[in-house]
N, C-alpha and C positions, 0 to 999 in steps of 0.2 A: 396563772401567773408564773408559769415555770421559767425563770430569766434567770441565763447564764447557768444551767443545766449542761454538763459533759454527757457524751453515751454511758462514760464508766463511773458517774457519777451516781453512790447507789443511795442516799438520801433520801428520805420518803417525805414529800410535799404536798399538803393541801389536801385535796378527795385521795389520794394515792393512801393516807394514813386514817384505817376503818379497825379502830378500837373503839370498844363498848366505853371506858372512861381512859382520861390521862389528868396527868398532873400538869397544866399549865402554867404559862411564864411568861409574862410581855416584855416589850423590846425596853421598857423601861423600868424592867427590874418589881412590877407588881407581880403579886402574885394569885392568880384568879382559883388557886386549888382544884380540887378534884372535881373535874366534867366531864360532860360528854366529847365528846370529838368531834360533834357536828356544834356542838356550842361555842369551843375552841376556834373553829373554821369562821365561824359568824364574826367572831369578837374579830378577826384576824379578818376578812374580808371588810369590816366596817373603818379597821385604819387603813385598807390599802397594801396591807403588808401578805407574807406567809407566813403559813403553819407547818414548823420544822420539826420533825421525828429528833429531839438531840440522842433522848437516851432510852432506844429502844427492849434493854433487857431488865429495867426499872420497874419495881411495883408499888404503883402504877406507870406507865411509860412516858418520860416527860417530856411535851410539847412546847417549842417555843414561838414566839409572835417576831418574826424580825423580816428586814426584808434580804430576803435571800441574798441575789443579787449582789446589792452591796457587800454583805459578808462574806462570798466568791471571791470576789474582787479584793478585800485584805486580805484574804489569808493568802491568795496567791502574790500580794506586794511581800508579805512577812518572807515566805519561801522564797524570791529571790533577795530579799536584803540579803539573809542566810546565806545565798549562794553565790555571793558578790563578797562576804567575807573569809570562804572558804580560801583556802592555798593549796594553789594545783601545783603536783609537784610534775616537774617533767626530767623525764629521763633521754640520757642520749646514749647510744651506743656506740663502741667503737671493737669494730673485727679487727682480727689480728686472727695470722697463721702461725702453724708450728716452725716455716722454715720462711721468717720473718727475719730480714735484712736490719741491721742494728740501726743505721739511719732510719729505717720506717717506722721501726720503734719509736724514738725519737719524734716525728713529725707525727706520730698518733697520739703518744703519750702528750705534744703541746697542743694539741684539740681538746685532749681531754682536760689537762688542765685549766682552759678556755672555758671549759663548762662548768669546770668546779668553781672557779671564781665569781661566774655567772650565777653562782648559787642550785645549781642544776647536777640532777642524780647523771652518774656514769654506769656504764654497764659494760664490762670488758669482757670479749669474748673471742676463743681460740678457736675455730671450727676445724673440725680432725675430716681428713679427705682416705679413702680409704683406706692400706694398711697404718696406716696413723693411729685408728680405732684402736688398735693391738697395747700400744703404748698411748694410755690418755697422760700421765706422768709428765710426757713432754709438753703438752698443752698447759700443763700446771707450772712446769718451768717457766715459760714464757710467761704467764701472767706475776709468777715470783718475781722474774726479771721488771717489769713494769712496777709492780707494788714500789719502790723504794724512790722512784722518780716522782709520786703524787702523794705520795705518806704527810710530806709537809702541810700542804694544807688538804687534806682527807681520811676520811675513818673506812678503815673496812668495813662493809655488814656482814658479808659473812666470806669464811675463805674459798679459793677457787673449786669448785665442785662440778663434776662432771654430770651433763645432763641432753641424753640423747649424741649426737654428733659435736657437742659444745661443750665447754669445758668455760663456765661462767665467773664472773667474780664482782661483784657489787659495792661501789665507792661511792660515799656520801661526802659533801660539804662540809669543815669542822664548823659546830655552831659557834666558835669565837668572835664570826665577825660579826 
């Protein structure tokens, strides 16, 4: 009766678990105490159910009477309720150069603003094109310059820091709203 069994599903069911005695358990909370394995299987083939390995490092190792199956089946509803209450956060990025025109600024900085209100991470970034690399400083100016245009409603996480050909800076949503 192996139903709803995954490959990586490593669970030990029915003839699959060959102990000398376990501590058994039925699906309705009796307790048949310490038997055989082969006694367990009997009790558990006469309701129609499995014979579940719960707790295989136990002395003696204890067996449950349930139907499998069905217990697949909630524990996989329980993991996505959980994953239906999670909060994704999403991040948007916006490029910006070192030798960034003051209007661009501007029409980048109200994108980003756009996101913030949205409730949504921003992630401003400077990319340095060859001798640029020499002075990152300037990559850090520009993102200085942005900073005070999104301050109002955003927190920094952390200040602009240079990483690889980029020169990053990390703005969150204030949690006010």
């Amino acid at each position: 009766m192996n139903r709803g069994r995954s490959k990586k599903d490593e669970t030990k069911l029915n003839e699959d678990i060959r102990l000398a005695e376990v501590r058994c358990m039925g699906d309705d909370g009796t307790q048949y105490g310490i038997i055989s394995s082969d006694e367990a299987l009997d009790i558990a083939h006469e309701k129609g159910l499995d014979l579940v390995l719960i707790a295989p490092t136990a002395k003696p190792p204890v067996v449950k009477i349930m139907d499998y199956g069905k217990f697949k089946y909630q524990e996989e509803k329980k993991k996505k309720e959980a994953k239906k209450k999670q909060k994704k956060i999403e991040v948007k990025e916006i490029k910006l150069s070192v030798k960034i025109a003051e209007n661009d600024v501007n029409y980048k900085v109200k994108h980003a603003r756009e996101f913030l209100e949205a409730g949504k991470h921003v992630k401003f970034r400077v990319f340095l094109r060859g001798r640029e690399m020499a002075n990152p400083q300037a990559g850090k100016d520009v993102l200085n310059r942005v900073w005070p245009m999104v301050e109002d409603i955003a927190t920094k996480e952390n200040e602009p820091k240079f990483e690889g050909r980029y020169v990053n800076m990390y703005v969150v949503p204030n949690k006010d709203k």
